[in-house]
C-alpha positions in Angstrom: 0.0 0.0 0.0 1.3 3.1 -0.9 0.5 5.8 1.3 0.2 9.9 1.3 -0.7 12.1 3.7 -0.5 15.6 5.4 2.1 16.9 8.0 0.9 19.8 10.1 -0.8 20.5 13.6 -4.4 20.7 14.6 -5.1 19.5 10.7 -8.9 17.6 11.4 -10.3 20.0 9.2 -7.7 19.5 6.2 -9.1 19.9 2.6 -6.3 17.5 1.4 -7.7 14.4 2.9 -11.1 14.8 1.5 -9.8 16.2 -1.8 -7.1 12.9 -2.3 -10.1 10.7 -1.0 -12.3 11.5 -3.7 -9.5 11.6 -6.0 -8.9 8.1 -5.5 -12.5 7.2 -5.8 -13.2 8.9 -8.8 -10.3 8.1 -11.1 -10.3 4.4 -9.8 -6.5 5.0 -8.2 -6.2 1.4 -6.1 -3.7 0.5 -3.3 -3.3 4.4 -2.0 -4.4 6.2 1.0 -4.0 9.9 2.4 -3.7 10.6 6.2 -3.1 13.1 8.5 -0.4 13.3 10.5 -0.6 15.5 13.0 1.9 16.6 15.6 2.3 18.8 18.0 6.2 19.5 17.5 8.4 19.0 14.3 11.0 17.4 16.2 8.7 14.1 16.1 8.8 14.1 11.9 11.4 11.3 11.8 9.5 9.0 14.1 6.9 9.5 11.5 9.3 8.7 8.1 11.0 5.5 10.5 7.2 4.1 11.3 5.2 4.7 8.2 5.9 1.9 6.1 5.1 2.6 2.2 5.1 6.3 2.7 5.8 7.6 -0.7 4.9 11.2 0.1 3.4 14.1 2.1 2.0 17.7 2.0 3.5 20.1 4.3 1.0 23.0 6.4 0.9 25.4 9.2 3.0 25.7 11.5 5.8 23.3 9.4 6.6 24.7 6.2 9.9 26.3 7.4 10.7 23.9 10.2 11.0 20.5 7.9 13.3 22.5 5.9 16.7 20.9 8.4 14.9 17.4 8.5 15.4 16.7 4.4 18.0 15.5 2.1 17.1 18.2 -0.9 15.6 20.9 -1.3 14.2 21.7 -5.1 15.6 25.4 -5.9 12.5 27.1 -5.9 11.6 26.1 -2.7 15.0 27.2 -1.4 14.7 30.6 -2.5 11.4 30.9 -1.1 12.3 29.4 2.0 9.4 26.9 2.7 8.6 23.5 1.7 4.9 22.2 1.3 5.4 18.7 -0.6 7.8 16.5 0.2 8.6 13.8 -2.3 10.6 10.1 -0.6 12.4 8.6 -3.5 13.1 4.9 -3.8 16.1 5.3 -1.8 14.4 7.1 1.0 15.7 10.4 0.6 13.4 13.3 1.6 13.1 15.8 -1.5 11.7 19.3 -0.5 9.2 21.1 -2.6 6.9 24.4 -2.6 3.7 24.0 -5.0 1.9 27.3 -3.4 3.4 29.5 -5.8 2.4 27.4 -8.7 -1.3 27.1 -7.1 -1.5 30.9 -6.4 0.1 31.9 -10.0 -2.5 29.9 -12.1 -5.4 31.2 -9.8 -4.7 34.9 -9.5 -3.5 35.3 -12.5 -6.9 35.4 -15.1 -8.2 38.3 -13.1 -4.7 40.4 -13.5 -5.7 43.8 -15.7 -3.3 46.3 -16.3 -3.2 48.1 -13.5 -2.8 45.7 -10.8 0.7 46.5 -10.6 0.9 46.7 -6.5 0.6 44.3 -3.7 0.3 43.7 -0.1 0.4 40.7 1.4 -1.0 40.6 5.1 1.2 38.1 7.0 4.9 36.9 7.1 4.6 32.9 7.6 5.5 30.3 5.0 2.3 30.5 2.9 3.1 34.6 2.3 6.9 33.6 0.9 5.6 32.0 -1.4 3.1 34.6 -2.8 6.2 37.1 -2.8 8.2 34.9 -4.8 5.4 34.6 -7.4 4.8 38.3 -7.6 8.1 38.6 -8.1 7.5 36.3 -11.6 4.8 38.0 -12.1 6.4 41.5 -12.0 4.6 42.7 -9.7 5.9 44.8 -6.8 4.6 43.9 -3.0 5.0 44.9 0.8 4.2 43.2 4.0 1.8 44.1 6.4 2.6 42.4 9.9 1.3 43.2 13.2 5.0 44.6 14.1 7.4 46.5 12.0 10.5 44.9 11.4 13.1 44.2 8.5 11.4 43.6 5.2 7.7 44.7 6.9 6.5 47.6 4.8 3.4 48.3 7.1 2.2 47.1 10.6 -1.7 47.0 10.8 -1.6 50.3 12.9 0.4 52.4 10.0 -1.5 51.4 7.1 -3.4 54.0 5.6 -6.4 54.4 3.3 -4.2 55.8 0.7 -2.3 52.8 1.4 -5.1 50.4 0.7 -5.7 52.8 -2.2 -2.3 52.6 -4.1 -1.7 48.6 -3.5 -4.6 47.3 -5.7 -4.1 43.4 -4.7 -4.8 43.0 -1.2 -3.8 39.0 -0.2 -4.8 37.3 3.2 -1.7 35.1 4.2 -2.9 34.7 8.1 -5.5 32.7 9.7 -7.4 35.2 10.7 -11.0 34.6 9.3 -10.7 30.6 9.6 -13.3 28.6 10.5 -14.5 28.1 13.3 -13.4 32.0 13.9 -15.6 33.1 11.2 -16.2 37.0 13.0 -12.2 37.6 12.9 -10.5 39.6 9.9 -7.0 41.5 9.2 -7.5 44.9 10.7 -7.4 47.0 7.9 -9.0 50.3 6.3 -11.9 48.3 4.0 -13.6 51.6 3.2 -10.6 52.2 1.1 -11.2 49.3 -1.2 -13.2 49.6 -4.7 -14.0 48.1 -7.5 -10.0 47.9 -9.3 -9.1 46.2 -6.2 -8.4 42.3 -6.0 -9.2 40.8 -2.4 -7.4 36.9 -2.7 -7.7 34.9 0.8 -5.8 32.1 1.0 -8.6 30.6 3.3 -11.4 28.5 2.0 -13.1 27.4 5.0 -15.5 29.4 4.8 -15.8 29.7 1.3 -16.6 33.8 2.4 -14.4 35.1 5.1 -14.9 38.6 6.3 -11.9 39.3 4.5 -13.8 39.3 1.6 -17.0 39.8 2.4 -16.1 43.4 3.3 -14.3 43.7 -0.3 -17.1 42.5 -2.0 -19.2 45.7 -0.3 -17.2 47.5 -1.8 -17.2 46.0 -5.5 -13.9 44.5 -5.9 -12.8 41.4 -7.1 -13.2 38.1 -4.2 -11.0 35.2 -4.3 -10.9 32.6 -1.8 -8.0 29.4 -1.5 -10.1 26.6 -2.9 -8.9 26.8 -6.8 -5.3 27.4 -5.4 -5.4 23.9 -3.1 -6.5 22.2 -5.9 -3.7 23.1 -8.7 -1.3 22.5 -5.5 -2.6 19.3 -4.5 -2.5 18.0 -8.0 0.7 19.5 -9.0 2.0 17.5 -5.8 0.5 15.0 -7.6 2.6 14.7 -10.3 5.7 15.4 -7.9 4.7 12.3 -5.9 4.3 10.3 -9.1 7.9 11.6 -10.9 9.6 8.1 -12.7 
């Protein structure tokens, strides 16, 4: 038996599992299962790779993305220079590769909606997930700052200094935190939503619930809502295919 899974903490509510499951069912994929594994401290990763016999590979989620990264034997160069890993691939030989498929999930999501001026970003958050999305931007050519709670190196903007004509001049506004998750449903970034219109884009990398706040409040205002479903869905299957390389 071949088995899959994902690595994270307090994960019962994963959309992996139930996406893989009815993967399996519906293109008739025998002999494969998908698991959680979920643990309260990376140190206890390798006990997991040492007792998990026919483990071919695993998804990587919050709080782990940049803590696995000094438990593998490789890490692909894209997920290098981004700094977190959210697929890791076990060759035949055991070796632990590292991989990031967020930036390829959030490219081919955001990027229909792109007009021409959506030339400005800011990404709320600083955790694995929001490396990712600055990495792609980066590709994309399109310039971005941090908000964070704090203002430190590389933050832009904490919540308190961000203005309207802040919201105003950054015209893609992405939700990298938890806030707005489910079962927190009330909870959103703290930022100036009367600002936003109709050229902005609101992406939340949530999708449980399929409306956060987040952008509920943008879609008040007329701008363009995304939520994190489409994105988990090119990543899972692009992990997919990394799971399956010959």
């Amino acid at each position: 038996m071949n088995k899959l899974g994902l690595l994270g903490k307090d994960i019962s509510y994963s959309f992996s599992r139930t996406y893989f499951k009815k993967k399996f069912e519906n293109e008739n994929i025998k002999n494969t299962s998908y698991e959680n594994f979920d643990i309260d401290n990376i140190d206890l990763f390798p006990s997991i790779i040492k007792n998990t016999k026919g483990l071919k590979g695993l998804n990587v989620t919050i709080p782990y993305k940049e803590q696995v990264i000094p438990f593998l034997d490789k890490v692909n160069k894209k997920a290098k220079a981004i700094g977190a890993v959210n697929t890791i691939r076990i060759t035949k030989t055991g070796k632990l590769v590292g991989y990031n498929t967020d930036c390829y999930g959030f490219k081919k999501t955001l990027k229909p909606f792109i007009k021409s001026h959506h030339k400005k970003a800011l990404i709320l958050g600083t955790g694995g997930a929001s490396k990712a999305i600055a990495y792609t931007l980066d590709e994309m050519g399109i310039t971005y700052q941090y908000v964070s709670r704090k203002l430190s190196d590389g933050v832009g903007f904490s919540y308190e200094t961000l203005t309207e004509d802040d919201i105003s001049d950054n015209q893609i506004i992405i939700n990298a935190t938890p806030l707005g998750t489910f079962p927190n449903i009330e909870d959103c970034p703290n930022i100036p939503y009367h600002a936003i219109n109709e050229k902005h884009i609101l992406f939340d990398l949530i999708y449980n619930p399929q409306e956060t706040k987040f952008l509920k409040l943008g879609n008040k205002n007329r701008a363009t809502t995304i939520n994190g479903f489409l994105m988990l869905e090119f990543q899972a299957e692009k992990a997919w295919s990394i799971w399956n390389l010959k």
